[in-house]
C-alpha positions as CSV (number, residue, x, y, z in Angstrom):
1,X,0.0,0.0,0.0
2,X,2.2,2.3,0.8
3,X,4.5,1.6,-2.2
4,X,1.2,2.6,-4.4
5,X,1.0,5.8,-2.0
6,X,4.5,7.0,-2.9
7,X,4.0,6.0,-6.4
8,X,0.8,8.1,-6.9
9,X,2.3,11.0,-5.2
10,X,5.3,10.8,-7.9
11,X,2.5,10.3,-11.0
12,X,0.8,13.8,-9.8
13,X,4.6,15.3,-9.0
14,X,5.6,14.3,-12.7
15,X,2.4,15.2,-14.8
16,X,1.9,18.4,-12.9
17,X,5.7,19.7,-13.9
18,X,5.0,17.8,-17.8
19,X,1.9,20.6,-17.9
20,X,3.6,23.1,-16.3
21,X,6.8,22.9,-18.2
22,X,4.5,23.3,-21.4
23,X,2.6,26.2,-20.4
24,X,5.5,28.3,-19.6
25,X,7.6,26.6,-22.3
26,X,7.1,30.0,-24.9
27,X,6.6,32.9,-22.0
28,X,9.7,31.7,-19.2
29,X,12.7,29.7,-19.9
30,X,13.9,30.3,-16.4
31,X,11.0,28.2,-14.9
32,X,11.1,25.8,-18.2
33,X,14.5,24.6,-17.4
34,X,13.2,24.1,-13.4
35,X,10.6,22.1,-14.6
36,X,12.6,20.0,-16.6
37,X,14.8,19.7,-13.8
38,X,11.8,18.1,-11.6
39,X,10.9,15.7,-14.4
40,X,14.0,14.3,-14.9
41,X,13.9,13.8,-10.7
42,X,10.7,11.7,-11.1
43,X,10.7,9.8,-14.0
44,X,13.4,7.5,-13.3
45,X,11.6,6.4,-9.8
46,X,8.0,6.5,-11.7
47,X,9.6,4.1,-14.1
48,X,11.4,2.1,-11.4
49,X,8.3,1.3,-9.0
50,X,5.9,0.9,-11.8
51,X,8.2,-1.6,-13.4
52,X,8.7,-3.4,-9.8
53,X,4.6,-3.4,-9.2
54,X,4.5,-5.5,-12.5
55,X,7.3,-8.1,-11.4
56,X,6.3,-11.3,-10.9
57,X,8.0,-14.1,-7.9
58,X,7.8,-17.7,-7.4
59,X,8.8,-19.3,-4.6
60,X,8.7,-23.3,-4.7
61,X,8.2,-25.1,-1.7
62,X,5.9,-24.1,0.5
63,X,7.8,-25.6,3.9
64,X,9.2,-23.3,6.6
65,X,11.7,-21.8,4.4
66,X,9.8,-21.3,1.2
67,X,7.0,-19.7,3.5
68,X,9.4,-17.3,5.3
69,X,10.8,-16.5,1.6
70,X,7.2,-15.4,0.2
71,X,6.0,-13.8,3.3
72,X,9.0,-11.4,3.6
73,X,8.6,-10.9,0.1
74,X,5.0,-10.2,0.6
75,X,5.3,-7.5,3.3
76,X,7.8,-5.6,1.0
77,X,5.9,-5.5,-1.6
78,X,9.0,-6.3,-3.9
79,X,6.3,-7.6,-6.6
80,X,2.7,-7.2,-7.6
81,X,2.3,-11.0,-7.6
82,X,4.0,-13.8,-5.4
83,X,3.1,-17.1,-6.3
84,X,3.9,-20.2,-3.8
85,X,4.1,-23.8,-5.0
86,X,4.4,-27.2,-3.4
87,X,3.6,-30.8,-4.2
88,X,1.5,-31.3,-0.9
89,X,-1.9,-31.2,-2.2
90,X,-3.7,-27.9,-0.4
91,X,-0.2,-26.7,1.8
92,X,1.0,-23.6,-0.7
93,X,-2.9,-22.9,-1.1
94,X,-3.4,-22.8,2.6
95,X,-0.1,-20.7,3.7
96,X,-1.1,-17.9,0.6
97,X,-4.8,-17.4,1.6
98,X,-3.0,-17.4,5.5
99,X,-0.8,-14.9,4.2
100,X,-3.3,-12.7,2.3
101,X,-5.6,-12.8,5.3
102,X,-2.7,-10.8,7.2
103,X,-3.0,-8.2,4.2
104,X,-5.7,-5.4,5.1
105,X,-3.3,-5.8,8.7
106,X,-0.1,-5.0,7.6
107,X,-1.2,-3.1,4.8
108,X,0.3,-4.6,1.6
109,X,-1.0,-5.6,-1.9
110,X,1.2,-8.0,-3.1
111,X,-1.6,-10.6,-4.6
112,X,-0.2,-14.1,-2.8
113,X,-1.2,-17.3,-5.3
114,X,-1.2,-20.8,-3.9
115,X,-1.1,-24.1,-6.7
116,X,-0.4,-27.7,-5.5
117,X,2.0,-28.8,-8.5
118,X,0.5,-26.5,-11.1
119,X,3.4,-25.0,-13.3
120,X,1.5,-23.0,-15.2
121,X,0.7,-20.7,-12.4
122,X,4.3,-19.8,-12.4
123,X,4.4,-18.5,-15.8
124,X,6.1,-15.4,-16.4
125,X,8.0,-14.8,-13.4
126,X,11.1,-12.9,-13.2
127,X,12.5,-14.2,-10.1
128,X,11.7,-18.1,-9.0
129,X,13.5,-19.3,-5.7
130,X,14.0,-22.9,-5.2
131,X,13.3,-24.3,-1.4
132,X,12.1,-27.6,-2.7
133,X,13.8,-31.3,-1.1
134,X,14.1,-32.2,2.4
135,X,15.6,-30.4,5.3
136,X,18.0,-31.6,7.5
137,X,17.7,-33.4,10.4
138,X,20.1,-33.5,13.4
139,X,23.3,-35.3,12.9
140,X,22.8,-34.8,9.3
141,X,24.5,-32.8,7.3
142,X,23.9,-30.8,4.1
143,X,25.9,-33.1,1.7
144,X,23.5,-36.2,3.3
145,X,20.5,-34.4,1.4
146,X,21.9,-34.8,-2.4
147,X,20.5,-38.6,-3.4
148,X,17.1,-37.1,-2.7
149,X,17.1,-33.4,-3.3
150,X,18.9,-33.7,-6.4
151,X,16.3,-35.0,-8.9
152,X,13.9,-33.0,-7.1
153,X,15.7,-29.6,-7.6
154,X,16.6,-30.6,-11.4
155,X,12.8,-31.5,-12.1
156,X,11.6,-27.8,-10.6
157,X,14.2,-26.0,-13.0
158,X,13.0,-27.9,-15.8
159,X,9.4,-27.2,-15.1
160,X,9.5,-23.6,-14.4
161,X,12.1,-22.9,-17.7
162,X,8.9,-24.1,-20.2
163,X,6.4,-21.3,-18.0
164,X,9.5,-18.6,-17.6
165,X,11.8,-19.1,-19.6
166,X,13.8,-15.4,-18.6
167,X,13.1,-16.4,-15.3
168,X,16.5,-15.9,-12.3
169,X,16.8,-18.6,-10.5
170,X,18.0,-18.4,-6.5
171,X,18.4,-21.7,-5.1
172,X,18.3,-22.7,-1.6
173,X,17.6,-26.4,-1.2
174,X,20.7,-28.2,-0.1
175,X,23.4,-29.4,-0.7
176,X,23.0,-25.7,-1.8
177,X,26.6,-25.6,-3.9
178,X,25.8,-28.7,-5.8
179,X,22.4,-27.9,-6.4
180,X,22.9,-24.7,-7.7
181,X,25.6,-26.6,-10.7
182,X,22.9,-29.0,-11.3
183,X,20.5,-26.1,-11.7
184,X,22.8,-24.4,-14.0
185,X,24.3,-27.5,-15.9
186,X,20.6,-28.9,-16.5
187,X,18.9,-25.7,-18.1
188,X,22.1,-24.3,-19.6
189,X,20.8,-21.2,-18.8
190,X,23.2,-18.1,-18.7
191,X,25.4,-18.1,-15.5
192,X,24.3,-14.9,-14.6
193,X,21.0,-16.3,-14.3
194,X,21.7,-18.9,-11.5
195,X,22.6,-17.7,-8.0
196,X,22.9,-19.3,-4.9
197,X,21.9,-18.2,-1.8
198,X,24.0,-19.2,0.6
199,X,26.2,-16.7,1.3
200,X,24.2,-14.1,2.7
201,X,23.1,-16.5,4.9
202,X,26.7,-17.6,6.2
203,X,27.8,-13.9,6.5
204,X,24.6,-12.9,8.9
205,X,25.7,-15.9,10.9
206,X,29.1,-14.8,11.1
207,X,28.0,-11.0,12.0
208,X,26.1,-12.3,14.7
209,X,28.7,-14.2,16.7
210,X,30.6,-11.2,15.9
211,X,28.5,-9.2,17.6
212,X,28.4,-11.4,20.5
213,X,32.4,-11.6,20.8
214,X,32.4,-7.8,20.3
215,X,28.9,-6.7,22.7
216,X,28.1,-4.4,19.6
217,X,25.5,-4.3,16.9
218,X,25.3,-6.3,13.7
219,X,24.5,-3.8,11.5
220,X,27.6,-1.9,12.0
221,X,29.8,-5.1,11.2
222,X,31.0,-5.9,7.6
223,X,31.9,-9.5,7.5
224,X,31.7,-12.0,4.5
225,X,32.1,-16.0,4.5
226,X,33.1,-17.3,1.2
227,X,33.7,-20.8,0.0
228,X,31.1,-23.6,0.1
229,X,28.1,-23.6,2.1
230,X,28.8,-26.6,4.3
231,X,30.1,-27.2,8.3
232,X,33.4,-27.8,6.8
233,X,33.7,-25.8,3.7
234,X,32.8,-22.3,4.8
235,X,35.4,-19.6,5.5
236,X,34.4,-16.5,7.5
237,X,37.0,-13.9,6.6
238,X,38.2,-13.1,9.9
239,X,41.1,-10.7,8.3
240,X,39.0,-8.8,6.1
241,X,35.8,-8.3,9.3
242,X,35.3,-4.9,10.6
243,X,33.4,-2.6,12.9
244,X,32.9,0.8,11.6
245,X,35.8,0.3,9.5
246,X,38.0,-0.7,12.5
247,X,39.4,-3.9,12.2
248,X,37.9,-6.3,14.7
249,X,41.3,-8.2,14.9
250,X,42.2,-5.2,16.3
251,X,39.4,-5.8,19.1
252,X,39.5,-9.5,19.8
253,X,42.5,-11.6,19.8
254,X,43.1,-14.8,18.1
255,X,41.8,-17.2,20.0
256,X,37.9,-15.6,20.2
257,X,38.4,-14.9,16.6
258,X,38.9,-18.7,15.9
259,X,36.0,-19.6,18.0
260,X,33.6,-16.7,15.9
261,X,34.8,-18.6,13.1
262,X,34.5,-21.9,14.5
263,X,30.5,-21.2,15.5
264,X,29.7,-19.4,12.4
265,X,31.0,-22.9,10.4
266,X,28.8,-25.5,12.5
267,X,25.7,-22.4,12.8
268,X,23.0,-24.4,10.6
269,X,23.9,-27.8,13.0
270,X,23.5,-25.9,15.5
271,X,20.0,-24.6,14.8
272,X,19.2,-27.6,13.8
273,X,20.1,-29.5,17.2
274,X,18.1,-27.3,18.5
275,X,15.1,-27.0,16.7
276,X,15.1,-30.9,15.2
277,X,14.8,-29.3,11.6
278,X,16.6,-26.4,9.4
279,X,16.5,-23.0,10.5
280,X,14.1,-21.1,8.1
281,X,14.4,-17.3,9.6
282,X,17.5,-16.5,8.7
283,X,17.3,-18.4,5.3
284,X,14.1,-17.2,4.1
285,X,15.2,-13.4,5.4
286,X,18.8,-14.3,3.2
287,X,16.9,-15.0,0.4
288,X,15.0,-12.1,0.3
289,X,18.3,-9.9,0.3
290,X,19.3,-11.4,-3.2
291,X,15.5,-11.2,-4.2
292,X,15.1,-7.6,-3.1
293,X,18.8,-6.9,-4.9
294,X,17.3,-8.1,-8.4
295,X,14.2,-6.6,-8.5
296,X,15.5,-3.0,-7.5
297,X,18.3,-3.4,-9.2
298,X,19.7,-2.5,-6.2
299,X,23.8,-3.4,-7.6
300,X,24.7,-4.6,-3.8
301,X,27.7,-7.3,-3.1
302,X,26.4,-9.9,-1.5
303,X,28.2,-13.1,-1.0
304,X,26.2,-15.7,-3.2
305,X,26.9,-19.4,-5.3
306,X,28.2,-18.7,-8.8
307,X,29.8,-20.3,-11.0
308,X,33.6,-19.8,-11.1
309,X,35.5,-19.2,-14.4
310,X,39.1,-19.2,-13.4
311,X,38.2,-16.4,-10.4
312,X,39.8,-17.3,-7.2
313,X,41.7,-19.9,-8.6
314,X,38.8,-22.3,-10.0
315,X,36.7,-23.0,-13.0
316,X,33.8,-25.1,-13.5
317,X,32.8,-24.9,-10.2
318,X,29.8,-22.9,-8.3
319,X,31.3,-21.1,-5.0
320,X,30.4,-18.1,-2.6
321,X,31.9,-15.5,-3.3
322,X,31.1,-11.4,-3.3
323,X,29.0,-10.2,-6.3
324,X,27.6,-7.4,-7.2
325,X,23.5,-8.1,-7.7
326,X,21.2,-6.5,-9.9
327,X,18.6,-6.6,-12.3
328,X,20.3,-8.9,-14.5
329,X,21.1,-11.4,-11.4
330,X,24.8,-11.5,-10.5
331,X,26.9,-9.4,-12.7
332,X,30.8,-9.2,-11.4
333,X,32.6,-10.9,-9.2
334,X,34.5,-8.8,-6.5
335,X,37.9,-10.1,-5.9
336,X,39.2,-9.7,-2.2
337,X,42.8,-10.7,-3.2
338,X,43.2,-13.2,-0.9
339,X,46.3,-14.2,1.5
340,X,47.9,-17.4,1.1
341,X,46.6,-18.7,4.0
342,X,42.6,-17.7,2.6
343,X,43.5,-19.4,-0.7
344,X,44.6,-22.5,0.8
345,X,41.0,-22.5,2.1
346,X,39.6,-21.7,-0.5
347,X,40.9,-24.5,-2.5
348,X,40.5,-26.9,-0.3
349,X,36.5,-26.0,0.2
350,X,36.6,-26.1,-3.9
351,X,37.6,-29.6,-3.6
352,X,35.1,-30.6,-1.3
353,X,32.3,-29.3,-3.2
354,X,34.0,-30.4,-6.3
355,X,33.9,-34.1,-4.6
356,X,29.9,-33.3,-3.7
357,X,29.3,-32.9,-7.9
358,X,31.0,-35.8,-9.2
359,X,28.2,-37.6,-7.2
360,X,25.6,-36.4,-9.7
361,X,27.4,-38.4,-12.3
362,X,26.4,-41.4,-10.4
363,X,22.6,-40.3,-10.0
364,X,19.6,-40.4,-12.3
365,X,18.9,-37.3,-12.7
């Protein structure tokens, strides 16, 4: 609602200085060229929030995740329509009408869609996020969910492509690095097209036992964990973390530093001991940075899943590292120049993940 509000304001704004800017245009140039001046202000955000009321999300899976995912979306009103899709018969219709009947409370318009296994209700979205497969359990760990999630993830690409086929694609379901190749090797879609969301999610982690070390707020932390999204193939860049530009090596030593790191790795077991399932807050809220990134066109680096071409050191391989997202989906890779120490890492996460792929060669899918 109140994106409509603003946007209404800016349509009388814009059409009053278009009239005025003719009617003067012959008897005061001064007042002309101030005119001009407003309408070249408003035009770009008239043509920016018209063009996101128009956009169009799916989010498949309809589980704790998926549900978190679409209502955050929802409340932003980052699209006119948001539709949710599962294979339980009635569960995405019954979460949407849910979520539409918190509407008139919160005050947003988004127009929330529910479909049991119905493809074509997805056609013509420009952003589809993947939750689909099964979560984790404890003592599992990501890599445990690829036999199943696997055929489940590639059948959901394939199905959406034939309804959207300029559709970008942010994946979530796990083994997120793996599934986010298989995404990208299946529909040979562009690369840019294909982003994994597991990074953001990492890095919030990180910030937040950060901000427990440090007694300080996350939001004035910068901290980014690249590599692959797994308890062992994560690396929180201790080095590069700061608080309001100040180092935080220079405010914790070593030793609490290794333990921030050490949490931040085994943060997803950990919620998951706790809860007996996946976390879905902090996922779902992740996956609504990269969502809200696109569909602004927002051009903010967020640590995602994308496949490498020789950057950092690898190729054919999808990895987190910081990109800049936009419109387009992920369009350049930042490079953090590394220490020796960080590549090692690095490499060694690559080879992990790179382990976790050649399973698909031994799957039907």
């Amino acid at each position: 609602m109140y994106n409509i509000f603003c946007l209404a304001i800016r349509m009388f704004y814009f059409f009053c200085c278009l009239y005025l800017l003719f009617k003067e245009f012959k008897q005061n140039l001064l007042a002309c060229t101030y005119y001009l001046r407003l309408i070249l202000i408003f035009a770009p955000k008239f043509y920016h929030q018209t063009k996101n009321i128009k956009m169009k999300v799916t989010v498949v899976g309809a589980g704790a995740v998926g549900a978190t995912v679409a209502d955050n979306i929802a409340r932003k009103e980052l699209c006119h329509e948001l539709v949710l899709l599962d294979i339980k018969e009635g569960l995405a219709e019954g979460k949407a009408m849910d979520m539409m009947q918190m509407s008139s409370v919160l005050g947003f318009d988004t127009k929330i869609t529910g479909s049991t296994n119905d493809y074509s209700k997805t056609a013509g979205s420009d952003v589809v996020v993947i939750t689909s497969g099964i979560p984790r359990k404890p003592g599992m760990s990501r890599e445990d969910l690829i036999g199943t999630n696997a055929g489940i993830v590639k059948g959901v690409a394939e199905n959406i492509l034939q309804h959207s086929p300029d559709a970008i694609f942010v994946i979530i379901s796990n083994p997120m690095d793996t599934m986010t190749y298989l995404t990208l090797k299946a529909t040979g879609l562009p690369k840019n097209r294909v982003i994994g969301m597991g990074g953001a999610l990492d890095s919030s982690r990180f910030k937040f036992y950060l901000s427990k070390a440090l007694n300080c707020s996350q939001n004035d932390l910068n901290a980014v964990v690249i590599g692959g999204h797994g308890d062992t193939t994560m690396i929180p860049l201790t080095r590069l973390a700061t608080l309001n530009s100040n180092p935080v090596s220079n405010l914790l030593d070593a030793e609490t530093l290794k333990k921030v790191a050490a949490d931040t790795m085994v943060g997803g077991a950990t919620l998951t001991g706790l809860i007996g399932t996946s976390a879905w807050y902090a996922p779902g809220s992740s996956a609504l940075s990269v969502v809200e990134s696109i569909l602004r066109d927002e051009k903010k680096v967020i640590t995602s899943c994308v496949l490498l071409e020789g950057e950092y050191g690898q190729s054919d391989i999808c990895l987190g590292v910081p990109v800049v997202i936009g419109k387009n989906g992920w369009e350049k890779i930042i490079d953090y120049k590394l220490n020796e120490e960080e590549q090692a890492s690095f490499n060694k996460s690559a080879e992990a993940v790179r382990g976790m792929n050649e399973v698909l060669n031994t799957l039907a899918v």
